[in-house]
C-alpha positions as CSV (number, residue, x, y, z in Angstrom):
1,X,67.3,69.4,113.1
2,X,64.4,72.2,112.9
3,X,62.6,71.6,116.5
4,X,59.4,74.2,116.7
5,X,58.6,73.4,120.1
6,X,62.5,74.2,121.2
7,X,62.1,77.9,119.2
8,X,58.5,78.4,120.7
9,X,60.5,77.7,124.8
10,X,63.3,80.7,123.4
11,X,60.4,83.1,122.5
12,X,58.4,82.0,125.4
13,X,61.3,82.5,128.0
14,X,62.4,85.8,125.8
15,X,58.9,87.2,126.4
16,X,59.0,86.2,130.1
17,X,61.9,88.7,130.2
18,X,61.4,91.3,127.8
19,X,63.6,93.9,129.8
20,X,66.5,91.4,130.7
21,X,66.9,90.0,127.3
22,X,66.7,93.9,125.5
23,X,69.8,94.7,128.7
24,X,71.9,91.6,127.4
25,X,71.6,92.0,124.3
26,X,72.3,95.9,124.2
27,X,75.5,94.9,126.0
28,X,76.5,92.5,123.2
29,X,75.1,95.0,120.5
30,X,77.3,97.7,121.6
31,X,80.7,95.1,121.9
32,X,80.0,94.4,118.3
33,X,79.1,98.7,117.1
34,X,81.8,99.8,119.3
35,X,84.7,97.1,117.7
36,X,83.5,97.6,114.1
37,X,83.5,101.6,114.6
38,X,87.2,101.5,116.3
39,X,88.3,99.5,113.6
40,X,86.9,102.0,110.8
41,X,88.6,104.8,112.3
42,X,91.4,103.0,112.7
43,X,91.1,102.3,108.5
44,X,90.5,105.9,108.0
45,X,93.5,107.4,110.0
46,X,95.6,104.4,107.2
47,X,93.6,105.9,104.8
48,X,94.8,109.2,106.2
49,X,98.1,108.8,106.4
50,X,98.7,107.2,103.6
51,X,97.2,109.9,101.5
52,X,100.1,112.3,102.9
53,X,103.1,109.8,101.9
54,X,100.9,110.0,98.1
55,X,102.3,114.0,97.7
56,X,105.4,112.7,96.7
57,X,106.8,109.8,95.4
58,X,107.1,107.0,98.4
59,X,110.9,106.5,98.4
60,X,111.8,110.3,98.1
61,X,114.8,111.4,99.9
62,X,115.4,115.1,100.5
63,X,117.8,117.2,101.6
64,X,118.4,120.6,102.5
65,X,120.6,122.6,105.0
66,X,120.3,124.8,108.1
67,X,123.1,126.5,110.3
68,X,126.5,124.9,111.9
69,X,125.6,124.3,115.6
70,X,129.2,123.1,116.7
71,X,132.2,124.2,116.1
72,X,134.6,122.0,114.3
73,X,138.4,122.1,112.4
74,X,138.4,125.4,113.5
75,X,135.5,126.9,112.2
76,X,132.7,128.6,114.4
77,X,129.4,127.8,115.2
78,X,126.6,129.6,113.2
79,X,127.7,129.3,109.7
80,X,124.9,129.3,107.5
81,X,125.7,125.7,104.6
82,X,124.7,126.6,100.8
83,X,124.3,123.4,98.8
84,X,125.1,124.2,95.3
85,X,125.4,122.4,92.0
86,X,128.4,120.5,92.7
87,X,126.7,119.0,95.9
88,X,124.0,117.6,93.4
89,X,126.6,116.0,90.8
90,X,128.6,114.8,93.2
91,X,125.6,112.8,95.0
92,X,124.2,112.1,91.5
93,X,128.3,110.4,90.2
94,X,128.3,108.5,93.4
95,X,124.9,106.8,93.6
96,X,124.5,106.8,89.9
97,X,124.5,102.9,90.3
98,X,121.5,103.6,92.8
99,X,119.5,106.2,92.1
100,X,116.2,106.4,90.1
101,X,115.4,110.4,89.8
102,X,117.3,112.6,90.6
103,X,117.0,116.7,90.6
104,X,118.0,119.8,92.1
105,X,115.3,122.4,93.3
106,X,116.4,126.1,93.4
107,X,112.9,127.7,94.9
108,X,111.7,131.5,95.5
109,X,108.4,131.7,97.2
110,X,105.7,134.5,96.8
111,X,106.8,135.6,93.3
112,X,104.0,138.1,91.2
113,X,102.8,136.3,88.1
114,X,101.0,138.0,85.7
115,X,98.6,136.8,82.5
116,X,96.6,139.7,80.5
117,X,94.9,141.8,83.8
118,X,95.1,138.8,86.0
119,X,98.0,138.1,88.6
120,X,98.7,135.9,91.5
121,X,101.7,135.4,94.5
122,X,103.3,131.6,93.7
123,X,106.1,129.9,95.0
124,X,108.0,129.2,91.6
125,X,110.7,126.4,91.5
126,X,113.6,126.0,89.5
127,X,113.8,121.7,88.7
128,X,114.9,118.8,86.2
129,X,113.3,116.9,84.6
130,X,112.9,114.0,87.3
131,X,111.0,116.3,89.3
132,X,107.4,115.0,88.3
133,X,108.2,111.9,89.4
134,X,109.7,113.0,92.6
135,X,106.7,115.0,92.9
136,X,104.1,112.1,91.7
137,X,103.2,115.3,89.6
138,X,100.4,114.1,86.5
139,X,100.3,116.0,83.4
140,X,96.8,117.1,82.6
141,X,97.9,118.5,79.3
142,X,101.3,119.8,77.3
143,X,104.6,118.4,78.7
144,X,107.0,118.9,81.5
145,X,110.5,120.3,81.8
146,X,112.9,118.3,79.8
147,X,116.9,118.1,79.4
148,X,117.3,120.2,77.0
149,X,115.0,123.7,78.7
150,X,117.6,123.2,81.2
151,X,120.5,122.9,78.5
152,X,119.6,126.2,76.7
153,X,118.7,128.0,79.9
154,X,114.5,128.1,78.5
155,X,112.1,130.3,79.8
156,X,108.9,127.5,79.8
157,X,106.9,127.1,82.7
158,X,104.7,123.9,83.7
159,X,101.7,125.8,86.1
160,X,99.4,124.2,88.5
161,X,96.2,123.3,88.2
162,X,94.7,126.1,90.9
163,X,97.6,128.3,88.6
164,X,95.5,127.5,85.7
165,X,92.3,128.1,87.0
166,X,93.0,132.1,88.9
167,X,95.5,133.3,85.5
168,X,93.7,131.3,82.4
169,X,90.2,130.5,84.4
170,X,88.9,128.3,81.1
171,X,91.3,129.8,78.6
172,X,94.0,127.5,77.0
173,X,97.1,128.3,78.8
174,X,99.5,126.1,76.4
175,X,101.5,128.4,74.2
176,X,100.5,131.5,76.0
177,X,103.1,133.6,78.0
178,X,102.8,134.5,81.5
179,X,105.2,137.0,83.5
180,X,107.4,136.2,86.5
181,X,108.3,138.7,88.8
182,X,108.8,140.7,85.2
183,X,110.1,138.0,82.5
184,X,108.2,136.6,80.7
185,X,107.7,132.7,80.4
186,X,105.3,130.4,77.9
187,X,103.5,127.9,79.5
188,X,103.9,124.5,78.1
189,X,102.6,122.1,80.8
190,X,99.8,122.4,83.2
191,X,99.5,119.7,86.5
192,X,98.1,117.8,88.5
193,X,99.0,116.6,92.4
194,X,97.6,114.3,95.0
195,X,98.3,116.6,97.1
196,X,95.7,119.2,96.2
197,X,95.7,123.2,95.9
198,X,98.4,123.5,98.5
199,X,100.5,121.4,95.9
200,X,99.1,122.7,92.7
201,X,100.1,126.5,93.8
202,X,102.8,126.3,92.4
203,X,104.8,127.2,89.0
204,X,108.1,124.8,87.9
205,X,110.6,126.4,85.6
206,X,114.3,125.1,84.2
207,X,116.6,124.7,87.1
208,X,119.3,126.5,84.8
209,X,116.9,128.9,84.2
210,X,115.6,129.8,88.1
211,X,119.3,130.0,88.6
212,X,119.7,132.6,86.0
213,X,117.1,134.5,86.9
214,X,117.1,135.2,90.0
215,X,121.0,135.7,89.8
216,X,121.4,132.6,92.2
217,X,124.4,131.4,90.5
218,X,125.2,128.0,91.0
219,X,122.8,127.5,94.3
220,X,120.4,125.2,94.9
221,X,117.9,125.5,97.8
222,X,117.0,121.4,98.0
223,X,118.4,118.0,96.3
224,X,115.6,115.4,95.5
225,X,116.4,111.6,95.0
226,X,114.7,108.4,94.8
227,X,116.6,105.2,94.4
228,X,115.6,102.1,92.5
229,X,112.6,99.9,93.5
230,X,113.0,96.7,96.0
231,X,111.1,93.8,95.7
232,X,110.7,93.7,99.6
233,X,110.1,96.8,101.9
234,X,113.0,95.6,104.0
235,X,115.4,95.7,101.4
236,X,114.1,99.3,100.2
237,X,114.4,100.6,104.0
238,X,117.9,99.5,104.4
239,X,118.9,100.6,101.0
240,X,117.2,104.5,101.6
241,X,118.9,104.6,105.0
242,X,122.3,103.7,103.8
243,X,121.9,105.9,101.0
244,X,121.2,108.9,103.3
245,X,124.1,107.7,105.7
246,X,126.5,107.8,103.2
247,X,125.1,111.4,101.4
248,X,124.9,112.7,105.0
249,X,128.7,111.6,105.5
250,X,129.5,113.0,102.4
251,X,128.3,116.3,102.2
252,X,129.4,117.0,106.0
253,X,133.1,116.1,104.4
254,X,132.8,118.6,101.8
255,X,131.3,121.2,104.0
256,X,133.2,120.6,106.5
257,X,130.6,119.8,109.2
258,X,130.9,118.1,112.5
259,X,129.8,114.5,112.2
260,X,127.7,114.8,115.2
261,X,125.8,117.9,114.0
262,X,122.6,117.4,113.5
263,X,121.2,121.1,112.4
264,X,123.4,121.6,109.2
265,X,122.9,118.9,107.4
266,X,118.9,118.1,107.3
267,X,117.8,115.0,105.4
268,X,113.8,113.6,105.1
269,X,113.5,109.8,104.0
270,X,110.0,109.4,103.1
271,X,110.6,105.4,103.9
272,X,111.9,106.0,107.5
273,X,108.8,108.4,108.1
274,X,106.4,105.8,106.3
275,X,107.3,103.2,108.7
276,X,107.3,104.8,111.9
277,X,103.7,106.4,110.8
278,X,102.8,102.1,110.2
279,X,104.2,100.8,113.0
280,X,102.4,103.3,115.1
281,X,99.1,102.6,113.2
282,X,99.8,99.1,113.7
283,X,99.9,99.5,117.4
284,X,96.7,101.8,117.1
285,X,94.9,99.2,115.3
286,X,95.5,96.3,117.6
287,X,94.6,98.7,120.5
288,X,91.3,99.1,119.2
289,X,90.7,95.4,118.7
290,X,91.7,94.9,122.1
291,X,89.2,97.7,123.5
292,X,86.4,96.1,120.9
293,X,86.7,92.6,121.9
294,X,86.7,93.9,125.5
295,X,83.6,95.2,125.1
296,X,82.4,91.9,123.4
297,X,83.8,90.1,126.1
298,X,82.3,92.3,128.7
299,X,78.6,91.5,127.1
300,X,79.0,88.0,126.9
301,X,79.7,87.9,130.6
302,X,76.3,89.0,130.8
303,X,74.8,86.4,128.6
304,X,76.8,84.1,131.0
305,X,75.1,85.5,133.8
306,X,71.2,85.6,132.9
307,X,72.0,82.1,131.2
308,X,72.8,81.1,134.8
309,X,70.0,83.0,136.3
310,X,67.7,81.5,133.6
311,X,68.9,77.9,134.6
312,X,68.1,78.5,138.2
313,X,64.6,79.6,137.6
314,X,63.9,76.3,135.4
315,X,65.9,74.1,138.1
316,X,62.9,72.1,138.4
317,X,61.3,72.4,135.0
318,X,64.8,70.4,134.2
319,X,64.9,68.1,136.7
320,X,61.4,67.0,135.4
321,X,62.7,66.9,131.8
322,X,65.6,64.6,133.1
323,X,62.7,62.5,135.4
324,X,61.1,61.6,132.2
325,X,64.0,60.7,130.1
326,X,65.6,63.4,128.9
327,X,69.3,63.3,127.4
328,X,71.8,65.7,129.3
329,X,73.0,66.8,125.6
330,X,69.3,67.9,124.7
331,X,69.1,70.0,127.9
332,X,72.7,71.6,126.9
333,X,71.3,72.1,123.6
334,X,68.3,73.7,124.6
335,X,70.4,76.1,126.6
336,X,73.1,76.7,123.9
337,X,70.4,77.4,121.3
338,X,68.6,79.9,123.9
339,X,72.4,81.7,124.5
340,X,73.8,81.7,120.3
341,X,70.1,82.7,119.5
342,X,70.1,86.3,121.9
343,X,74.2,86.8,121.1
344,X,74.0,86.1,117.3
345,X,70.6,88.4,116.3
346,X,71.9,91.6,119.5
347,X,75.3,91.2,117.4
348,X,74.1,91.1,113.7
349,X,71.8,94.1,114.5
350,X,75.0,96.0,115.9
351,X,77.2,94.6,113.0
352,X,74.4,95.9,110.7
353,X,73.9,99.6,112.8
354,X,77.4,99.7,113.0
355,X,77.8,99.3,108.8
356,X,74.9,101.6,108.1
357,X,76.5,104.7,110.0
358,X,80.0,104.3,108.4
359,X,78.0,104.2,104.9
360,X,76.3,107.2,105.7
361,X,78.9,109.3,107.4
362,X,81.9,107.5,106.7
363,X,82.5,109.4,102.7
364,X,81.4,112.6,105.2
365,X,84.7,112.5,107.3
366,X,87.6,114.4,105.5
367,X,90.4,115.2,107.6
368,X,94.2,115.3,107.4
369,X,94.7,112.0,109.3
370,X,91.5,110.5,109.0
371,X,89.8,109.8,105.5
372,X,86.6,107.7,104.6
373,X,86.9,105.0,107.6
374,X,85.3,102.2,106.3
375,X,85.7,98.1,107.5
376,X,86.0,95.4,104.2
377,X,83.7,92.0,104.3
378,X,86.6,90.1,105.6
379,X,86.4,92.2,109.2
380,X,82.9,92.0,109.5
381,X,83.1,88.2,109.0
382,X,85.2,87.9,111.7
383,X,83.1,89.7,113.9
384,X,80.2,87.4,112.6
385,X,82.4,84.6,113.8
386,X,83.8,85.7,117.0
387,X,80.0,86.5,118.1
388,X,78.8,82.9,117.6
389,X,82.0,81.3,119.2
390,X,81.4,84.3,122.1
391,X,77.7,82.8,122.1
392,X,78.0,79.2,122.6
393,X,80.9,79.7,124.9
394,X,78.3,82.5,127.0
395,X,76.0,79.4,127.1
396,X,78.3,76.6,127.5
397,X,79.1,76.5,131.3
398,X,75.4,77.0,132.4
399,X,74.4,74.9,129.9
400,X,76.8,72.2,131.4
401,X,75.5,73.5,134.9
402,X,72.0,72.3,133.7
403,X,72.9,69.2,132.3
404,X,74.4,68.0,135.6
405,X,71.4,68.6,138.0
406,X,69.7,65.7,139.4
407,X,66.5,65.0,139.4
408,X,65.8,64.0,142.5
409,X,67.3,67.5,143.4
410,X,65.4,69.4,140.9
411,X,62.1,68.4,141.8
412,X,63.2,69.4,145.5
413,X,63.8,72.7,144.4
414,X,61.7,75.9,145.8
């Protein structure tokens, strides 16, 4: 029930103490600016690292190879490992039953590109057809390598985006015929790639074709795979790491690798790297709500504490309340109201400061591992929430410390 006379006591009490009540509630502003800020960042860095896993597709497996670092059947450290095509059909016959996309990637960087008087350095790469979807590559126009380029050993090329823009600048590009390190190549395909102008630098050509061309024979600098979706993220971990398990074990075999070396063989499972990068945000996350409700807690002490110091200086003005009839749940109530009343408006206006700065600098704040940190309704809710419970429990125990006094006690009191 509305009581005027019990909000004109909190103004009247809050004016008595201007400076303690702005203290108190600046503590429990801050608790409340600090949590919601910790837990925007914390957003952003997901937001972060979850743009990096978007470059390629989510489940990609890849492999390349390094140098022998033990010896092993004979055979010297040192020995520099060559996957080739046959390493790429045999993983593809094995795992057919498994496997989504699949490709080979035979890559030379820095090759001279030329269109009309304009030219550029690219890294150019030799790939099947699966390798837009490997590379969560979008076509903005034209198409993209296909089985049969590869087949007949075509000279197309599918260019990037920042490709596009220094050859053509606004010109069509589809159709027209650009030069590679001297042979020439049409352009049938231009992209797109979450991953920006670092990713869109780049020029795809026929595997077949790369191979040809740069008189690599049958070598392949990579292998790309993705196997078929899971239902659960569980079930997709396990499956990606037996997968690369059994690849590992199997090209080691063939190349006659030590099973313990751990140089020749490289393999990157974008699964295994996704969930160590989440478990660690997950971590980060409950970190900074643990330091945020710290810092809540730590201004709701001092709620506790002027509540107690304000029930001291009104011993007597509640012993006389008591003298004359008054109910020891109206004087808890009077002291709860007073302690939600100072908790719930400090904590709104540092829920609502809070909110206004991520607006206004939050779209500002572009980083690798930190992207527009931002807190959903849901969060601020619960802030909401935990700041009234924080408020009544702040007032509770002086409130109950008021309640008990006697009068005869009260009225004694200097």
């Amino acid at each position: 029930m509305f009581s005027l006379e019990r909000w004109q006591e909190i103004f009247e009490t809050i004016r008595k103490n201007k400076l303690r009540t702005f203290l108190t509630g600046l503590s429990v502003a801050s608790g409340i600016f600090i949590l919601v800020i910790l837990l925007a960042i914390g957003q952003g860095m997901q937001n972060g690292i979850a743009s990096e896993f978007e470059n390629d597709a989510t489940n990609r497996i890849s492999v390349w190879t390094g140098v022998t670092s033990e010896s092993y059947k004979g055979l010297n450290p040192g020995r520099r490992i060559r996957l080739d095509n046959a390493d790429f059909d045999m993983a593809a016959t094995k795992n057919e039953d498994q496997l989504e996309y699949k490709s080979g990637v035979y890559s030379r960087w820095g090759q001279i590109t030329t269109y009309k008087t304009e030219n550029g350095s690219y890294r150019v790469e030799g790939v099947l057809g699966d390798y837009q979807f490997l590379e969560n590559a979008t076509l903005t126009t034209g198409r993209y390598i296909n089985q049969n380029d590869n087949d007949a050993y075509e000279k197309v090329a599918i260019i990037g985006q920042r490709v596009y823009q220094d050859l053509f600048k606004k010109e069509n590009a589809i159709g027209e015929y650009i030069e590679i390190s001297g042979v020439k190549f049409k352009v049938v395909g231009i992209y797109t790639d979450p991953g920006g102008e670092r990713e869109e630098n780049r020029i795809f050509i026929p595997l077949t074709t790369s191979q040809r061309v740069f008189n690599a024979g049958d070598k392949l600098r990579s292998m790309a795979f993705t196997l078929e979706k899971q239902d659960k993220f569980e079930d997709a971990l396990a499956a990606s790491e037996a997968f690369t398990a059994k690849l590992e074990a199997d090209l080691k075999a063939k190349h006659i690798i030590s099973p313990t070396d751990e140089r020749a063989i490289r393999i990157n499972n974008s699964l295994e790297n996704a969930k160590r990068f989440f478990d660690l945000m997950f971590m980060i996350r409950w970190f900074f709500w643990g330091v945020g409700i710290c810092t809540i807690i730590a201004g709701i002490v001092g709620v506790s504490n002027i509540m107690l110091i304000i029930v001291k200086e009104r011993t007597k003005e509640i012993g006389i309340r008591k003298a004359i009839g008054a109910q020891p749940i109206s004087i808890i109530g009077m002291i709860l109201h007073e302690s939600i009343f100072v908790t719930a408006i400090a904590g709104f206006l540092g829920l609502i400061f809070s909110l206004v700065l991520l607006e206004l600098v939050g779209p500002l704040i572009e980083t690798d591992y930190i992207k527009n940190p931002s807190v959903d309704f849901k969060v601020a809710f619960t802030t909401v929430f935990i700041l009234v419970i924080a408020g009544a429990v702040a007032g509770f125990f002086p409130a109950y410390r008021a309640a008990s006094i006697k009068p005869i006690e009260a009225l004694r009191d200097e």
